[in-house]
Structures are given as structure tokens and as C-alpha cells.
MDAnalysis code that builds the backbone (N, CA, C; Angstrom):
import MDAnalysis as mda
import numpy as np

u = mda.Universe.empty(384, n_residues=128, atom_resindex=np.repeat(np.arange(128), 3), trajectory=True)
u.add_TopologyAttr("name", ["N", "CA", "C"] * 128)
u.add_TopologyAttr("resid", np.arange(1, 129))
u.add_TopologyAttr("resname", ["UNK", "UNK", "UNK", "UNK", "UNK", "UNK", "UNK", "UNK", "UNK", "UNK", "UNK", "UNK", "UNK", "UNK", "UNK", "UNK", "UNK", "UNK", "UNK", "UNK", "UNK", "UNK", "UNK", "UNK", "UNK", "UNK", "UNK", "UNK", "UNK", "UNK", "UNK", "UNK", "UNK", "UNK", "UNK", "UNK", "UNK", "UNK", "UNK", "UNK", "UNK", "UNK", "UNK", "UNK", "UNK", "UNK", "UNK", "UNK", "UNK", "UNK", "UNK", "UNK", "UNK", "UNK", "UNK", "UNK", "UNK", "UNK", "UNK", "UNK", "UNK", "UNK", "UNK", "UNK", "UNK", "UNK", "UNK", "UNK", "UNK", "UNK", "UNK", "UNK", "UNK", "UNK", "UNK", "UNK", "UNK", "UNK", "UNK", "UNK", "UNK", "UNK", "UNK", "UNK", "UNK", "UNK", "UNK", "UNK", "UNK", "UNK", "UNK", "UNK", "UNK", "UNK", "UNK", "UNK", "UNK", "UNK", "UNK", "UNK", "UNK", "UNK", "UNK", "UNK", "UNK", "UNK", "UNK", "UNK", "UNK", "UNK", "UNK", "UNK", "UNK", "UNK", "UNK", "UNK", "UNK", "UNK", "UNK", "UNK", "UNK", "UNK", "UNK", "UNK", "UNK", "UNK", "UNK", "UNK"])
u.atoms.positions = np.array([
    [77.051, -47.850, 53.494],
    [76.986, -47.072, 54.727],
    [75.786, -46.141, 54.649],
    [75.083, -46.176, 55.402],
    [73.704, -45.446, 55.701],
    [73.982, -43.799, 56.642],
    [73.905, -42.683, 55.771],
    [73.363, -41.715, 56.096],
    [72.799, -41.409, 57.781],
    [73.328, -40.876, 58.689],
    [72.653, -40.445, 59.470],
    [71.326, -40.043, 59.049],
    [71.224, -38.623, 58.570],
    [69.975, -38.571, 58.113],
    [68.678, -39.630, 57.718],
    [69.302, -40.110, 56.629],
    [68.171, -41.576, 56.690],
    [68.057, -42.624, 57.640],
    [68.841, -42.315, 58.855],
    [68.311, -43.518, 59.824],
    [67.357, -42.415, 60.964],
    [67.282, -41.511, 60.354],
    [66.624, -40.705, 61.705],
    [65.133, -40.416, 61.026],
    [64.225, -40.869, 61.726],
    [62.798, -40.853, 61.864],
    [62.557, -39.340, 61.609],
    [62.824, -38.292, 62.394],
    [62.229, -36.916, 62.100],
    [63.932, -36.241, 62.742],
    [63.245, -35.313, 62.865],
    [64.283, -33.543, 63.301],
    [64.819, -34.125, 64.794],
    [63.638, -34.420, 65.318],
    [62.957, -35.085, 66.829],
    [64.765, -35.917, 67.492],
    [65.290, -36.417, 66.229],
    [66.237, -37.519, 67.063],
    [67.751, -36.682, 66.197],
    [67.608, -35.566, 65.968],
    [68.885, -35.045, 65.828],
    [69.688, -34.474, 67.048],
    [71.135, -34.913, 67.474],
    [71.144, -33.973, 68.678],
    [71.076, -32.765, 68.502],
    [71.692, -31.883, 67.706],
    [71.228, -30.150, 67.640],
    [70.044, -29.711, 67.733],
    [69.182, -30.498, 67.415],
    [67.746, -30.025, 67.756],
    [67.201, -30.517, 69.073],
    [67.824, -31.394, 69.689],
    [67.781, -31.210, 71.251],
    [68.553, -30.938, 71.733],
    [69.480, -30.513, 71.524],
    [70.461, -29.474, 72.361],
    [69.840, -27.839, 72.090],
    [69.253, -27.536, 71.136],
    [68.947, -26.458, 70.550],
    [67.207, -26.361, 71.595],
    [66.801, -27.315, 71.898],
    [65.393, -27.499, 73.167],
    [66.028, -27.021, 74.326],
    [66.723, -27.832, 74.281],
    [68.065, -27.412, 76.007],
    [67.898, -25.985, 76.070],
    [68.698, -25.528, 75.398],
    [69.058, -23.961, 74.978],
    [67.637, -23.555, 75.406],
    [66.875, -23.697, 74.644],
    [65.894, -22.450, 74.492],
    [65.052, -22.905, 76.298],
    [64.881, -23.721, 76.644],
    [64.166, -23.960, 77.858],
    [65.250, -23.195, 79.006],
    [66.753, -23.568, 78.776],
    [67.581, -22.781, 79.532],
    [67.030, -21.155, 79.543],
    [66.890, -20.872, 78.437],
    [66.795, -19.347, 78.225],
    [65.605, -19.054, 78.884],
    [64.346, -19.384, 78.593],
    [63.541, -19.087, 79.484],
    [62.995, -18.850, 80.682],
    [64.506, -19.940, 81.406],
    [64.770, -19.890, 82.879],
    [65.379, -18.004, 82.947],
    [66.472, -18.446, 82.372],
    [67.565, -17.038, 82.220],
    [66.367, -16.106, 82.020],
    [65.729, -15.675, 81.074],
    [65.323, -14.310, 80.781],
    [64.026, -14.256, 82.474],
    [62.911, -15.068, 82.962],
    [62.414, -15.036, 84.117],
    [63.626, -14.256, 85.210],
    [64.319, -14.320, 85.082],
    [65.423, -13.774, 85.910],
    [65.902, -12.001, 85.820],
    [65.123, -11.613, 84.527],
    [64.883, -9.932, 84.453],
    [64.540, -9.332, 84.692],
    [64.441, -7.939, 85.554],
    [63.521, -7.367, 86.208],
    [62.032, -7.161, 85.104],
    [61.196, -6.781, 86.051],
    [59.521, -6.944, 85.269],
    [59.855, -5.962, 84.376],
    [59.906, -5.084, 84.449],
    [60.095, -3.591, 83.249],
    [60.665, -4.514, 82.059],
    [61.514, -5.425, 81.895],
    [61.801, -5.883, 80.965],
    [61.660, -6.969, 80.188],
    [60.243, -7.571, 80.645],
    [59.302, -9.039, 80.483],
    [58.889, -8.474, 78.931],
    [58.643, -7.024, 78.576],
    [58.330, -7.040, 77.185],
    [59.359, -6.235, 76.038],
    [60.444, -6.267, 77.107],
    [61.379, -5.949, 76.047],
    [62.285, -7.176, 75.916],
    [63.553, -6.917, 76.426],
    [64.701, -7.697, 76.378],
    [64.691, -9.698, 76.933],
    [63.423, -9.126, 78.002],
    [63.291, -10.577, 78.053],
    [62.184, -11.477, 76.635],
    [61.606, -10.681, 76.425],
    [60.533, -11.094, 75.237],
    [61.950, -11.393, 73.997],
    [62.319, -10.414, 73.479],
    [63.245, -10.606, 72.748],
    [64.678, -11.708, 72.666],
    [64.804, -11.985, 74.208],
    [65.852, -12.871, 74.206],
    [64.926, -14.361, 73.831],
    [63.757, -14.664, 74.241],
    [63.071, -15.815, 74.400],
    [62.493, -16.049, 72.788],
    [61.647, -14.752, 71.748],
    [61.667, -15.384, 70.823],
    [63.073, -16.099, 69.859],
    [64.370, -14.932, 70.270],
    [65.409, -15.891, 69.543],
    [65.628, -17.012, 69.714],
    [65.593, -17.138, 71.476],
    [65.997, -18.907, 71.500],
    [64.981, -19.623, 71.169],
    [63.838, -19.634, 70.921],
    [62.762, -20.648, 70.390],
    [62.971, -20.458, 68.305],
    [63.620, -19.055, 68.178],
    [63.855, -19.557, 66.755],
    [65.005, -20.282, 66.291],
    [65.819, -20.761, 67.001],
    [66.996, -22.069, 66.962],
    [66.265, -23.493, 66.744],
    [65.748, -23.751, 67.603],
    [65.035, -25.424, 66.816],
    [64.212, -25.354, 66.249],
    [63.307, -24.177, 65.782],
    [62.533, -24.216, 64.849],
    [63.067, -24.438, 63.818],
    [64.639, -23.308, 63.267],
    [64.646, -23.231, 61.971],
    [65.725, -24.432, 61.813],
    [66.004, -25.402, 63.020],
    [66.516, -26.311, 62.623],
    [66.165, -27.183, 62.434],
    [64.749, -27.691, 62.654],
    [64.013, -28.526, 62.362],
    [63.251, -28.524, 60.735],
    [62.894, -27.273, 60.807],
    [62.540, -26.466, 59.384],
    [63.975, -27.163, 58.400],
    [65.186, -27.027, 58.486],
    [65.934, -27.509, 58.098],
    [65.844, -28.754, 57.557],
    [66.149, -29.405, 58.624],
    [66.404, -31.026, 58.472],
    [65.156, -31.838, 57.809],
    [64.018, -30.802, 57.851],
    [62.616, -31.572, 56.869],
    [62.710, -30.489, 55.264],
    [63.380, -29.422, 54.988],
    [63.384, -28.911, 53.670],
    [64.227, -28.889, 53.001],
    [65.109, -29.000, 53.671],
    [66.787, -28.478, 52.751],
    [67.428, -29.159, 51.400],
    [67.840, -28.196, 50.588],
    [68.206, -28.462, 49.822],
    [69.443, -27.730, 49.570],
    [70.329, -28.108, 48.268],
    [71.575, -27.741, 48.082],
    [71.586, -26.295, 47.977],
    [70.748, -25.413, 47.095],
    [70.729, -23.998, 47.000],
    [70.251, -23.306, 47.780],
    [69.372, -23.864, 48.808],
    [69.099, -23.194, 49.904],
    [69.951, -23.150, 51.425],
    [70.779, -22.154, 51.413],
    [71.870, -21.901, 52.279],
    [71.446, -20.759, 53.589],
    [70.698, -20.156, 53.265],
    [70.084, -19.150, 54.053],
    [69.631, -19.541, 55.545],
    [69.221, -21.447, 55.372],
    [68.932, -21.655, 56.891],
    [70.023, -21.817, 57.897],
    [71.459, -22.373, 57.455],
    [72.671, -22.311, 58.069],
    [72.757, -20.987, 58.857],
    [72.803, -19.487, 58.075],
    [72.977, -18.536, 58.134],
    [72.056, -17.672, 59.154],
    [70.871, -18.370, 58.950],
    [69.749, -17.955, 59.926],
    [70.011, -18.998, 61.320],
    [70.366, -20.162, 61.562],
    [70.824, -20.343, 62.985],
    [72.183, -19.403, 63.382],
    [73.096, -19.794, 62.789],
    [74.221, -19.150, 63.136],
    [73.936, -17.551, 63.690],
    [73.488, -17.162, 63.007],
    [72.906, -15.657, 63.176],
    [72.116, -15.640, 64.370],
    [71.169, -16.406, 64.539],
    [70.480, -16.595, 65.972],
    [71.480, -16.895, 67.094],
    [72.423, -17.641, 67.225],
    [72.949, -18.076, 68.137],
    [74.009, -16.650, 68.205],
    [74.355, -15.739, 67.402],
    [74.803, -15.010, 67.890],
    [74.225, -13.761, 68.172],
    [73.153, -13.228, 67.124],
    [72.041, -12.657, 68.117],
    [71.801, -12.815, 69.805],
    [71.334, -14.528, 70.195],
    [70.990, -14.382, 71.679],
    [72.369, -14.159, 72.104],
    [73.411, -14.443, 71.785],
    [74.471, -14.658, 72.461],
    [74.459, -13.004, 72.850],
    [74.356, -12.220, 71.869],
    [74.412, -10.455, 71.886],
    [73.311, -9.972, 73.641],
    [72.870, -10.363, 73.041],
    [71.181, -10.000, 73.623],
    [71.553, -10.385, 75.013],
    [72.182, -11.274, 75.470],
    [72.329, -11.939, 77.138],
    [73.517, -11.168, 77.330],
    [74.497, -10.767, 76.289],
    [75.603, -9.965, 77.070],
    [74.771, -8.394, 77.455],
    [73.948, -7.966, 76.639],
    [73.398, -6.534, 76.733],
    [72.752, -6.834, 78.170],
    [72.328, -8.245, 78.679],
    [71.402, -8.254, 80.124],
    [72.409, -8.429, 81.100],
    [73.792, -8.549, 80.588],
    [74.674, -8.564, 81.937],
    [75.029, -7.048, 81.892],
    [75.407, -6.716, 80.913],
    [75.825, -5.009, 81.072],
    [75.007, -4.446, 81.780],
    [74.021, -4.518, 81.714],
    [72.927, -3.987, 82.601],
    [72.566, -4.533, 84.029],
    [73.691, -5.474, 84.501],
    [73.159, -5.934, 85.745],
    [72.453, -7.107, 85.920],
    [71.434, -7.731, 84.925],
    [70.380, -7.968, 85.185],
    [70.806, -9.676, 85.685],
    [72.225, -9.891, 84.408],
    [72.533, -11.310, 84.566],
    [74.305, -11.290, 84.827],
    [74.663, -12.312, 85.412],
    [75.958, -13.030, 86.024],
    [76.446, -13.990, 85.222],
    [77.742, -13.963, 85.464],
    [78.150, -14.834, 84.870],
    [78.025, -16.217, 85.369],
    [77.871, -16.103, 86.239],
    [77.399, -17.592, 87.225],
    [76.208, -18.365, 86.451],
    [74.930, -17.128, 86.408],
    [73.772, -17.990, 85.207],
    [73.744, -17.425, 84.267],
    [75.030, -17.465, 83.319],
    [74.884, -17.296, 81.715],
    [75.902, -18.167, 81.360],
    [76.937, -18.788, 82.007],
    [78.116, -19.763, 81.503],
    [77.348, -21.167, 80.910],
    [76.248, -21.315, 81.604],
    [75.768, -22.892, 80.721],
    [74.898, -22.225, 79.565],
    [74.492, -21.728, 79.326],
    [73.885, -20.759, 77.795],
    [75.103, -20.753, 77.249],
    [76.319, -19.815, 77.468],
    [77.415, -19.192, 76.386],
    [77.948, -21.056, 75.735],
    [77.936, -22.120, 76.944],
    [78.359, -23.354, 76.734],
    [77.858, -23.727, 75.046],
    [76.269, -24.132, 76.207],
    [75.228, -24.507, 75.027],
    [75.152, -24.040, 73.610],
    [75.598, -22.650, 73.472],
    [75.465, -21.953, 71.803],
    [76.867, -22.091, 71.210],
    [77.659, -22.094, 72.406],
    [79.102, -23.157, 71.062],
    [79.046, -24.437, 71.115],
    [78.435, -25.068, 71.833],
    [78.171, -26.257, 71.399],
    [77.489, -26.634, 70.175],
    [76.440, -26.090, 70.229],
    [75.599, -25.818, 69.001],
    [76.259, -24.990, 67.846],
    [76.659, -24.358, 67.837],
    [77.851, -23.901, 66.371],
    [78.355, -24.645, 66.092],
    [79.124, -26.155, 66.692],
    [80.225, -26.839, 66.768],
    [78.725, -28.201, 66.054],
    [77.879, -27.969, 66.271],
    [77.062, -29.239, 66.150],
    [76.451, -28.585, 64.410],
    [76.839, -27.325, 64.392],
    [75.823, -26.705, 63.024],
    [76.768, -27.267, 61.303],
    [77.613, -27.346, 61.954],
    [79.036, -27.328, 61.048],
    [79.016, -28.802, 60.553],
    [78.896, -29.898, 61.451],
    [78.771, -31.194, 61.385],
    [77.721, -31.766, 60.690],
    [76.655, -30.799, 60.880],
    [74.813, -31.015, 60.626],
    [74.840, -30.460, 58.973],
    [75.360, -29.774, 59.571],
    [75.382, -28.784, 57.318],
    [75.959, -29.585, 56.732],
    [77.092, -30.716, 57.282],
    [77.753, -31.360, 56.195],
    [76.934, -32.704, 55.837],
    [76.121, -32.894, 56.447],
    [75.125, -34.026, 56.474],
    [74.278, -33.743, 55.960],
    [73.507, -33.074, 55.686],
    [72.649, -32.576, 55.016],
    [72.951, -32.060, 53.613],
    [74.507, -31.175, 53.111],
    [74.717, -31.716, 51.652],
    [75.252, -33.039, 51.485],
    [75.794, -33.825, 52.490],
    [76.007, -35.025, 51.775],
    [74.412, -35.485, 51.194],
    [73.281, -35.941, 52.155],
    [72.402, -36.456, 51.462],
    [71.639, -35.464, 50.443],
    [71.729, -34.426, 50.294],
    [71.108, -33.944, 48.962],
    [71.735, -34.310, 47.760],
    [73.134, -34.399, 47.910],
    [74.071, -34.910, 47.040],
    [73.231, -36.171, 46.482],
    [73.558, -37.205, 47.473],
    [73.045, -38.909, 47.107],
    [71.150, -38.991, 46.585],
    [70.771, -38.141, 46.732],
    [69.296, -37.838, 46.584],
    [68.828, -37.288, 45.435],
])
């Protein structure tokens, strides 16, 4: 039986790392949606987190190894970072729940996809 991992060409054909594209292109919609005063705060800040989700999952799926655990910890942490960061833009008005329910979707989806992905990734370090 063949490894997910080894049948996948790059990062490129994992779904978390295109669901984790989803996300972050979603977000960019979402944060455009902040008033201007906040293009270099909260919206700047919500947009580099979601672009650091498929980075460091891609970063992942091309470095990982068994003792290095820190990248799990660093998505997870991101996804609840933005998750923080978009509730602080509804407290403030700025966002609805109407356009933040497919984001809150998308980042448990992606938790639910991180859990599955980590176990694939020590399986093949294991066999490797």
C-alpha cells in the first residue's frame, strides 16, 4: 500500500494546502471589507496570518521530520490566531456573521484536515 504522501507530486496536490489557499483568498476578500483606518492594522494583520497557513504547510509537507513538531503547532496556532483576529473585527462592527461563517467553516475544516495530515507525515518518516 502506497503512502499518500508518496503518490503526491508536491504540497500543490494536498487538500489542506488547498483548502488552506481557499482560506487565505477568502480572507482577503473578508479583511477588504474593513474600514480604511484599518488596512494597516487589523486588516494587514488578519491577511499576513492567513497567507501564513499554506505556507507553513507546504514548508511542512517538503521538510518534516519526526522531531520537528513545532510546524503542527505553528498552523494550529495560526488558525486560531486568525480565528481571534476576525472575532476582534466583529466586536468592533466591522464584520457579520453572515461574512465570517464560511472562514469560521474553512479553519475547522482545516484543524480536522491538520490531524489527518500529521498522521501522514509520521507515518512516512517512520517508513523512510
Amino acid at each position: 500500500i502506497k503512502h499518500r504522501r508518496r503518490e503526491m507530486k508536491t504540497y500543490r496536490d494536498l487538500d489542506i494546502w488547498k483548502e488552506s489557499m481557499h482560506l487565505a483568498a477568502n480572507v482577503y476578500e473578508l479583511a477588504s471589507k474593513l474600514p480604511e483606518e484599518e488596512k494597516l492594522g487589523l486588516a494587514q494583520e488578519i491577511i499576513q496570518t492567513a497567507v501564513a497557513i499554506p505556507s507553513y504547510i507546504a514548508n511542512m509537507a517538503e521538510t518534516y521530520n519526526e522531531e520537528d513538531k513545532n510546524f503542527m503547532a505553528m498552523v494550529s496556532g495560526k488558525l486560531a490566531r486568525l480565528e481571534a483576529q476576525i472575532e476582534i473585527a466583529k466586536s468592533l462592527g466591522y464584520l457579520n456573521e453572515d461574512n465570517t461563517n464560511n472562514v469560521f467553516k474553512q479553519i475547522n475544516l482545516i484543524r480536522s484536515q491538520l490531524s489527518g495530515f500529521n498522521q501522514n507525515l509520521k507515518t512516512d518518516a517512520a517508513t523512510n
